[in-house]
Structure formats: structure tokens, C-alpha cells
LOPAVEX-659614 format. One record per residue (C-alpha): residue number from 1; x, z, y. Coordinates in Angstrom, 2 decimals. Last residue first. Layout:
<recs>
  seq       xx       zz       yy
  NUM        X        Z        Y
...
</recs>
This chain:
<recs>
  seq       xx       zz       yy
  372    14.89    24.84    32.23
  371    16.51    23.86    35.16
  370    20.06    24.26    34.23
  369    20.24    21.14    32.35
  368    18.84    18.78    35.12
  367    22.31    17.06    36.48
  366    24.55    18.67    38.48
  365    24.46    22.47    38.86
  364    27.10    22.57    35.85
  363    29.62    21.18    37.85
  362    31.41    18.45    39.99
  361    34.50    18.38    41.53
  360    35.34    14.72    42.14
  359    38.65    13.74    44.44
  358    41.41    13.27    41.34
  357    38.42    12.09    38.88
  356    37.74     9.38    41.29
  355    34.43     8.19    41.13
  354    33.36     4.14    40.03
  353    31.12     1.90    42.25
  352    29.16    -1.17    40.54
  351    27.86    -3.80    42.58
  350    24.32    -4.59    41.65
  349    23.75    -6.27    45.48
  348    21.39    -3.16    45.33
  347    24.49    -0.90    45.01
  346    25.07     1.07    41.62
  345    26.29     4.66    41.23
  344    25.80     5.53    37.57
  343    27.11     8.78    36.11
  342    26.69    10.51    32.85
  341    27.49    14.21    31.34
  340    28.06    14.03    27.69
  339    31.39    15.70    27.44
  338    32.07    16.48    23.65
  337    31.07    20.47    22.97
  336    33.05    23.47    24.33
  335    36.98    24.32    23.69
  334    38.11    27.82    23.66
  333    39.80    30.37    25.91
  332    40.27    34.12    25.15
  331    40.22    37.30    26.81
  330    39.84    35.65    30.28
  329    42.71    36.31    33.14
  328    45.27    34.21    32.41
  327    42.98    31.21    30.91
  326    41.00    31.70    34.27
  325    43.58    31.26    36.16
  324    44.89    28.18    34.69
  323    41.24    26.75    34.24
  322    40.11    26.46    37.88
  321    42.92    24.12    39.20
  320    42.59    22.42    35.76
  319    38.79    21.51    36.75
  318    35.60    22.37    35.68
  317    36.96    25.22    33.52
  316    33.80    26.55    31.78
  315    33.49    30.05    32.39
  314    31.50    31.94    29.45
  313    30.49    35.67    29.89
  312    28.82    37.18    26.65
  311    27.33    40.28    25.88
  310    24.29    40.15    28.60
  309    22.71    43.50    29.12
  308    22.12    42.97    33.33
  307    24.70    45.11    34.53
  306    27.16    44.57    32.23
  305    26.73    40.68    33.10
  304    27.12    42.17    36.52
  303    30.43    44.03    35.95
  302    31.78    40.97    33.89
  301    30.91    38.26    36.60
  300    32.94    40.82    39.13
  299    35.55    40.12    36.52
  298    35.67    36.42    36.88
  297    35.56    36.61    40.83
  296    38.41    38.73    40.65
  295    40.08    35.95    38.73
  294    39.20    33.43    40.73
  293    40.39    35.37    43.86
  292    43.61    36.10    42.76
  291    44.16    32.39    41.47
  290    43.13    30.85    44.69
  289    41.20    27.98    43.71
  288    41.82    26.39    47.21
  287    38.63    28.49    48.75
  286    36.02    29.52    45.35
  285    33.54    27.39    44.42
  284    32.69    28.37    41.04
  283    29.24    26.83    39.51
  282    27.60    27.54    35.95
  281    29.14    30.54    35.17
  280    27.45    31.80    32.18
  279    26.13    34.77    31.36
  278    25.43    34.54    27.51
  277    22.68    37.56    25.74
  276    19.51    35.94    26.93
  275    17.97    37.15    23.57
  274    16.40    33.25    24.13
  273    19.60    32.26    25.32
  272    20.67    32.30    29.21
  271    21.73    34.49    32.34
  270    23.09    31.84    34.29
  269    25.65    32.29    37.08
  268    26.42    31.02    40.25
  267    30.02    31.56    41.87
  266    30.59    31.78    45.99
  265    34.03    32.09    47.46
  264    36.38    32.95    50.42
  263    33.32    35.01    52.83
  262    34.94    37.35    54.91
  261    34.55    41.69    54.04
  260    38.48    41.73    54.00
  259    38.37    39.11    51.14
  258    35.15    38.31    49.94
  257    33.56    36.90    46.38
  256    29.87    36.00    46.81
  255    27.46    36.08    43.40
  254    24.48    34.14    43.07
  253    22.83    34.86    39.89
  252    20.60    32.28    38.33
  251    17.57    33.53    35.66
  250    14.56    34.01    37.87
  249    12.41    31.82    35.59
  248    11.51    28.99    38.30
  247    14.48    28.20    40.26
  246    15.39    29.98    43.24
  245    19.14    29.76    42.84
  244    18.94    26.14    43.29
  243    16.94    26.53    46.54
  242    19.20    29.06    48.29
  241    22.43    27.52    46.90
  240    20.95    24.14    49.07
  239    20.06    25.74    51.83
  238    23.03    27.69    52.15
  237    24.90    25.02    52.13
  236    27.10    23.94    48.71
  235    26.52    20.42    48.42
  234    27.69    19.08    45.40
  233    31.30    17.28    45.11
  232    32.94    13.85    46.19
  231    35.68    14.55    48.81
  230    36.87    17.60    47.22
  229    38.97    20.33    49.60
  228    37.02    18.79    52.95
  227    34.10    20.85    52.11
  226    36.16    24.15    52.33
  225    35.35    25.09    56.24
  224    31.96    23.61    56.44
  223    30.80    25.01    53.22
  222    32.10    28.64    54.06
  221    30.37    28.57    57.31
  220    26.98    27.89    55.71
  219    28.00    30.79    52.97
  218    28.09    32.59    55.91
  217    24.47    32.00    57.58
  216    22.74    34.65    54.82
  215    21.56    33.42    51.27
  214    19.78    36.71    49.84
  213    20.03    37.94    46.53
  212    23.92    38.42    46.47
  211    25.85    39.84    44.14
  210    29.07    41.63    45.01
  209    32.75    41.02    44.61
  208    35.83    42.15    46.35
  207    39.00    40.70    46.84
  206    42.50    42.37    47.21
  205    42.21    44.01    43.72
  204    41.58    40.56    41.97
  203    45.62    40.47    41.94
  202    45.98    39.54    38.17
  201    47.19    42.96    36.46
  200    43.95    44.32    36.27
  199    42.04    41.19    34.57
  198    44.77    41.28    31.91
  197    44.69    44.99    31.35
  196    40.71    45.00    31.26
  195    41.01    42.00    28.21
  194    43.08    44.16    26.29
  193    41.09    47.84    27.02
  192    37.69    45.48    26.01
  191    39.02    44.47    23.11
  190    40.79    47.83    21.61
  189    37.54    49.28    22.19
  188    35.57    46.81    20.14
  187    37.95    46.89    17.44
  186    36.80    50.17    15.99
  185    33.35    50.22    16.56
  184    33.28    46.78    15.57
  183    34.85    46.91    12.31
  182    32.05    49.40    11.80
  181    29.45    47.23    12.73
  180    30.56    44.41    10.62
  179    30.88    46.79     7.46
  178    26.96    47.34     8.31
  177    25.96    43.88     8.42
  176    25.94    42.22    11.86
  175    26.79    38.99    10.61
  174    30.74    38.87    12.03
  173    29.62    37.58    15.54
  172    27.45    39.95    16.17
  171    29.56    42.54    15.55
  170    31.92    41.48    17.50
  169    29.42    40.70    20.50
  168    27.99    44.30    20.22
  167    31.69    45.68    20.16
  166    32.74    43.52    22.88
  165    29.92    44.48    25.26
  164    30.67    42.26    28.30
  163    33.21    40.12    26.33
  162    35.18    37.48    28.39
  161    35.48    33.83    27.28
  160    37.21    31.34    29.36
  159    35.41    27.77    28.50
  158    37.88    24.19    27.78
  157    36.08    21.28    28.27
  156    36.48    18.74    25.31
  155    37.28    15.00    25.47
  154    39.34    13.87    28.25
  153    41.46    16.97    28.26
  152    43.79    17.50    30.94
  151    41.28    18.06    33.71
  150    40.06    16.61    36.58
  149    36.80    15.32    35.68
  148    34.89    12.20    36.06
  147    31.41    12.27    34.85
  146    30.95    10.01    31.87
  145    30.07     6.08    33.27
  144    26.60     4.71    33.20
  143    25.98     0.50    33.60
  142    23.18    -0.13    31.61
  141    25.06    -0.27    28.45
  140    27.02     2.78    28.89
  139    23.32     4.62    29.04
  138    22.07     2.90    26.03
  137    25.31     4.26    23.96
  136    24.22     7.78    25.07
  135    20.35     7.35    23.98
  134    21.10     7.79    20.23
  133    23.25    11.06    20.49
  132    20.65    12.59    23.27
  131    20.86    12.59    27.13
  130    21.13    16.02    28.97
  129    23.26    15.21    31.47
  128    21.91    12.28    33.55
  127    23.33    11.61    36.87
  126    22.05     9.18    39.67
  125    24.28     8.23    42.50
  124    22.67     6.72    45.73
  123    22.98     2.88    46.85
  122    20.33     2.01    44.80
  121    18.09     5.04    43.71
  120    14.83     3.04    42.52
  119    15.94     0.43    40.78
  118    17.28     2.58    38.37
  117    14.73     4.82    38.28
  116    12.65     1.80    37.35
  115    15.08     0.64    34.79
  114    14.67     3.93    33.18
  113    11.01     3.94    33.12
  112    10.95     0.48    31.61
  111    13.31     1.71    29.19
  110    10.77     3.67    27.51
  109     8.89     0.52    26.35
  108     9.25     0.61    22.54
  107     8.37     4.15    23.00
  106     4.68     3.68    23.39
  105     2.91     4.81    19.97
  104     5.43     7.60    20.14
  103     4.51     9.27    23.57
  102     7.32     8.82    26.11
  101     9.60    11.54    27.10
  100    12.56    11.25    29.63
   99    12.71    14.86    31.38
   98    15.07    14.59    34.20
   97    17.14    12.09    36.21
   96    19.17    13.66    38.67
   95    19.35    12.04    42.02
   94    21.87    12.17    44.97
   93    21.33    12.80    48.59
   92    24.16    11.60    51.38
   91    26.32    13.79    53.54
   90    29.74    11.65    53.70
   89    33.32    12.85    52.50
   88    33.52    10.80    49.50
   87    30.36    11.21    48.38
   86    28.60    14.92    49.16
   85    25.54    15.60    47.97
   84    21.97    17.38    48.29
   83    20.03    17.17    45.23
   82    16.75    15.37    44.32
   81    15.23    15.72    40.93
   80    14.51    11.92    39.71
   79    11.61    12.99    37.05
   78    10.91    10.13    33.62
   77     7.34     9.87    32.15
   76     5.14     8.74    29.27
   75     2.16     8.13    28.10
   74    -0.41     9.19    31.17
   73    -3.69     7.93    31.15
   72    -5.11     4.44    32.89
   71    -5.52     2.86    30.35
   70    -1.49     2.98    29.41
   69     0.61     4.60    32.39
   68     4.31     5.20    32.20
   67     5.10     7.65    35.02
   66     8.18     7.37    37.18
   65    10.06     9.78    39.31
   64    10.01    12.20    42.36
   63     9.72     8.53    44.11
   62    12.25     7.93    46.77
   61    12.37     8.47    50.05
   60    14.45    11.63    50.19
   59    14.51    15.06    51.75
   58    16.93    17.26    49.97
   57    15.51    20.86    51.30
   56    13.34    21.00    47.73
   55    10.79    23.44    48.02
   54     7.81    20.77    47.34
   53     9.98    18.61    44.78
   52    11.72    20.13    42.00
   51    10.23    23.64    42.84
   50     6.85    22.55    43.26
   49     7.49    20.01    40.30
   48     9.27    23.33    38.07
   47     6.42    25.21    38.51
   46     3.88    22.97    37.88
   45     5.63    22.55    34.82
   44     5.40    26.32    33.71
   43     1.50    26.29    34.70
   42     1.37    23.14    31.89
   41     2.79    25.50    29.55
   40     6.60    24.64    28.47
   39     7.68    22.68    25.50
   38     7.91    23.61    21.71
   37     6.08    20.42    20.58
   36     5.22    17.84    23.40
   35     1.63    18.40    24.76
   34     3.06    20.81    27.73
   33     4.37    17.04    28.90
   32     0.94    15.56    29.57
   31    -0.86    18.45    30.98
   30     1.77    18.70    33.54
   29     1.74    15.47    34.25
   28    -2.42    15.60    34.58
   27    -1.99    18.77    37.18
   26     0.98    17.16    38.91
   25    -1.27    13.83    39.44
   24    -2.85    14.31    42.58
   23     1.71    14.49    43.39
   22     2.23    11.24    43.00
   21     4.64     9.93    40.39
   20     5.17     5.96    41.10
   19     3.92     3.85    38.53
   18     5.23     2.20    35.54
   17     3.01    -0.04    32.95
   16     1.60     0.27    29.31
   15    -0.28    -2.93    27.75
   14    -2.57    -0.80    25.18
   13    -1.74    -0.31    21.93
   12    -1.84    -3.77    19.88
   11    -5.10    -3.85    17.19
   10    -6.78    -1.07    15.79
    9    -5.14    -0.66    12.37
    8    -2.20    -0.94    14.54
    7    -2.88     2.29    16.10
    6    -2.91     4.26    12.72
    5     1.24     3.39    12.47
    4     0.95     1.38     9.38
    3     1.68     2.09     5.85
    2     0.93    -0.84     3.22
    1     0.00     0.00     0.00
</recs>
């Protein structure tokens, strides 16, 4: 017997076509994608569109995204979030493309809603960094490039690791059976003296470190003084940490790191997991990567994580300016997943522009995957 998708036994599904997402339709968008298995309620992505759009202080022409429409319902849909951005040296607005799901019967035209975000951000640079195995080789082959970074290793990122409750995370780690716990007991200790020696012995005493849950005028200073260190890098105004720390799900920590009560640094953090156990750095912008003050910015990140019960606290090294302190000062380094953060800045004369690794600093606050 013959096995058909049950549409065909009804003839072709209907003709599906894009359309700009307007914001009547939040309610029936939101519907749509709380429909998907193991996804957020439809309040949860109202949310995220007032916060992706309404709040957002990047003002921008173009659509919030794309909507494939079939008889006149929703069947699929791709986001642009706005972000504030700075390309080589310039004030400009870039777009992350977010939350690419089509309904089955209609996935043989999901690249329609690709090509129109495409299209739609000419002349701007659109990342994706959450794309899956199969849609990676799709990306290259419309014209997306991995993100540039300035590090070593052209594979693998390399993460400092510092324990926040090393015997919890040891035993953890080992199965959490009882001969794991008392291992833990015992080496826990030992751990967290080790990794409190290194951290005391790397200068972090001139610098102090506080969190911060409201954006004041300084860290607008601090932008306009340290811009100039990356030419191409996110836009760090107070505006812009304001809104990104603001996210739905209260989960972002904005920390500042000061020297003699000035503003040298700012680091965001992400309290994560379902036990929400890992606090990771997810931004460090801290003046000339001063190795003092990246390392007492990594153990002000172990006082809070303290703080708030997390075990864990990861600091991916975005750069190599950024990863020799922290290798110095974490308890361990390792390697994280394959890069799969993507690029594509295209011009509507479809000229292709390329970004210098040796002028981009970009982190975890690009692209969509700390939105969620």
C-alpha cells in the first residue's frame, strides 16, 4: 500500500506565499508557534514580540520578519530581531534572524522566507546562530560566512570554567551516587582554595565589582570612550544593555567592573539550564582587555553566581585578548562545540562584503540564542 502524506489524498496543499509580519497578527503568530512541540505559551511569545519589537531602541524600516501564509492562515514564519551595531566604525542597525519554523505539509517552501529576509536587510548585516546540522550547508550556499573571530582556533572556542559550588558541581559531575558525594566533600575544598589562589594572585584587588540593575548615564560614557577599540562590534549604550538585559524571563545579569569608583568594564551574564545551575558570561567588554580587570571581573561573576545558587560559571573567550587572562585566572579551560554562528552582509547590487576577524569583536548577544 501506498503511504501518502494525508494532504495529498486531497489534492496539492494550498499555494503558500510571504507577507510582511504586522503586528494585528501577534496574537495569531503567537498561536501559531506555541503549536510546535515543547515551545513556549502563546502569552510567552507575545512577550518576546513586545520585547523584540515594541521596546526595541533599534529603530528600523524593515519588517520584524516574514510570515508564510497558505488560505489565508499562518504556516510558517521567520523574525529579523533588530540590534543596534557598529560596522567598521559607523552607527548602523543589524538584524538577527530568529525562529525559522514552517509547518510540515509546507516545508518545501521555507526558503521563500529566507530569501525574503534576505531581500529585506540589504545593505545591513544579518546573523543567524542557532541554525541546525542540515540547514548550515544552505546558509554557505546563499551567501553566509561563520562569524569572524580573533582567536587561534578556527574550529572550537575555548570556555574558562570556574566552580561556584565545587563540591555540588563534582559531585554532579561524577553521577551523584553516594561514593561521588564523598569524593566531593573531600575534593571540593581543595578546588575552590586552588582556584581562590589563582584569582587572588591576579591583580583583581585594584577593581571592584558590583551588579547592576539599573543602566545609569556611565555605561553611555564608557561606550563612547572604548568604541574605537573594535571597529565592527555590538553596540554597547546604555540603551541598548538596558533593553537586552530586559528580556523576557529575568535571567541576564548586568554586572559593571570599576576602578576608583569609574566605570572600565561591563560583563552580562546568563543564568541558564532548566535547574539553571550555569552562569554564563555571555558579553565582556572590559577597556583594552586589561588582564587585572578581566580577571576581577571573572571573580565578581563567581560571588554573584554564589549569590544566585548557580554551580557553574562558563566564560567563553571571544577573543585571544580575552582568553589569556581568563585561562590564568579560571580553574580550568576547555573547548566548546564547532562554531556555528553565521554572517551575511550583502548590498542590493548583490555585492558581497566580508568582516575582518582582526577588527570584529562579536559575542554571545549576537544572534537570537540568548533570547529564549
Amino acid at each position: 500500500m501506498e503511504l501518502r502524506p494525508s494532504y495529498l489524498a486531497h489534492g496539492s496543499p494550498p499555494i503558500a506565499h510571504t507577507a510582511p509580519v504586522q503586528p494585528e497578527r501577534y496574537p495569531e503568530l503567537a498561536e501559531f508557534l506555541a503549536s510546535f512541540e515543547d515551545d513556549e505559551s502563546p502569552s510567552d511569545w507575545l512577550a518576546l514580540f513586545q520585547h523584540w519589537w515594541d521596546r526595541n531602541p533599534a529603530a528600523s524600516k524593515v519588517p520584524h520578519g516574514w510570515v508564510l501564509e497558505a488560505d489565508g492562515r499562518i504556516v510558517g514564519f521567520l523574525g529579523l530581531i533588530p540590534v543596534r551595531f557598529q560596522l567598521q566604525g559607523e552607527s548602523t542597525v543589524a538584524f538577527s534572524g530568529t525562529t525559522w519554523r514552517v509547518c510540515e505539509e509546507h516545508r518545501a517552501h521555507s526558503l521563500r522566507l529566507m530569501y525574503a529576509a534576505i531581500q529585506g536587510t540589504e545593505d545591513h548585516v544579518l546573523f543567524n546562530s542557532t541554525p541546525i546540522p542540515q540547514v548550515r550547508p544552505i546558509l554557505q550556499r546563499l551567501g553566509f560566512s561563520l562569524i569572524p573571530r580573533d582567536l587561534s582556533s578556527a574550529e572550537h572556542m575555548p570556555a574558562g570554567l570556574l566552580l561556584a559550588n565545587p563540591s555540588s558541581a563534582i559531585a554532579r559531575r561524577l553521577g551523584g551516587s553516594v561514593p561521588a558525594r564523598a569524593l566531593s566533600t573531600v575534593a571540593g575544598p581543595w578546588v575552590g582554595w586552588y582556584q581562590g589562589a589563582k584569582l587572588r594572585f591576579s591583580g583583581r584587588d585594584r577593581f571592584e565589582v558590583e551588579r547592576i540593575d539599573s543602566v545609569g548615564d556611565e555605561f553611555d560614557r564608557l561606550w563612547e570612550r572604548d568604541r574605537a577599540r573594535w571597529p565592527t562590534t555590538m553596540d554597547r549604550s546604555r540603551a541598548s544593555l538596558d533593553w537586552y538585559c530586559n528580556a523576557p524571563g529575568g535571567d541576564k545579569v548586568l554586572v559593571a567592573v570599576r576602578r576608583d569608583g569609574e566605570l572600565v568594564g561591563s560583563v552580562i551574564y546568563w543564568l541558564r539550564g532548566e535547574d539553571r545551575r550555569l552562569f554564563e558570561c555571555v558579553d565582556m567588554w572590559v577597556g583594552d582587555s586589561d588582564p587585572a580587570a578581566v580577571c576581577a571581573a571573572a571573580a565578581g561573576g563567581l560571588g554573584i553566581a554564589r549569590s544566585l545558587g548557580a554551580e557553574v560559571v562558563l566564560f567563553p573567550c571571544f577573543s585571544d585578548s580575552l582568553g589569556k587572562p581568563l585561562s590564568r585566572a579560571c580553574l580550568t579551560t576547555i573547548e566548546l562545540n564547532e562554531r556555528c554562528d553565521f554572517y551575511r552582509w550583502g548590498s542590493a547590487d548583490r555585492t558581497m562584503h566580508t568582516l575582518s576577524a582582526d577588527e570584529t569583536f562579536l559575542t554571545d548577544t549576537v544572534g537570537d540564542n540568548t533570547f529564549f
